[in-house]
C-alpha positions in Angstrom: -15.9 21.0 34.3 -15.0 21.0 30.8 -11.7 21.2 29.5 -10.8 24.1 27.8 -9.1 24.0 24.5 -7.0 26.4 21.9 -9.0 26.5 18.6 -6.2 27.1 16.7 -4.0 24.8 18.7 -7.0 22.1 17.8 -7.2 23.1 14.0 -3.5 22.7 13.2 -3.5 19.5 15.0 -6.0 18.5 12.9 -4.1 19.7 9.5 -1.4 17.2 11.1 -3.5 14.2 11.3 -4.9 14.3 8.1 -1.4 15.2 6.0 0.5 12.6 8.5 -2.8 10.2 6.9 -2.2 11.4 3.0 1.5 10.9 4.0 0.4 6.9 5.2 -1.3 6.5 2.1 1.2 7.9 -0.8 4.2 6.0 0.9 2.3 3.1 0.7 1.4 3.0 -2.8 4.7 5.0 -3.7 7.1 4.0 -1.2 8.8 1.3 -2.2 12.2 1.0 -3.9 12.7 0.2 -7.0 14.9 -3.3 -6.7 12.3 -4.2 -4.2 9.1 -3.5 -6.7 11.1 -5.4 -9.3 11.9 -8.4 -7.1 7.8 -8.3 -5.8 6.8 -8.3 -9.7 9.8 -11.0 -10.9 8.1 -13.5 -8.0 4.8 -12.8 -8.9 5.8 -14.2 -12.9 7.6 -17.3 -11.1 4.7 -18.0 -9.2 1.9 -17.8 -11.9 4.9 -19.8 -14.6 5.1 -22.4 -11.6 0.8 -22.6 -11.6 0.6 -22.8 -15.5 3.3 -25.5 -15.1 1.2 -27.7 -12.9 -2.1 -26.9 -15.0 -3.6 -30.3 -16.8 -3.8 -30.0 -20.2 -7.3 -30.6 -20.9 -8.9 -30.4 -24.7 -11.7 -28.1 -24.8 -15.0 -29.2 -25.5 
């Protein structure tokens, strides 16, 4: 037997899934606070000073 299922029932579940997924995606791109952004980015400029640091100075030929 087949199970018998509420079209509507099935459609707004479906509405849910896909703004619960839009939801996923805009908090991860948007989602974060702003000390915590600024810390991410103020790590990321210590890391690459530290790498440019260590770099050999080398005379281009």
């Amino acid at each position: 037997m087949t199970r018998i299922i509420n079209l509507r029932q099935a459609r707004k579940a479906r509405d849910r899934d896909v703004k619960r997924a839009k939801g996923d995606t805009n908090a991860a791109l948007h989602g974060e606070a702003k000390p915590l952004r600024d810390a991410r980015q103020a790590e990321r400029d210590r890391a690459a000073r530290v790498l440019d640091a260590h770099r050999a100075d080398t005379p281009d030929e």
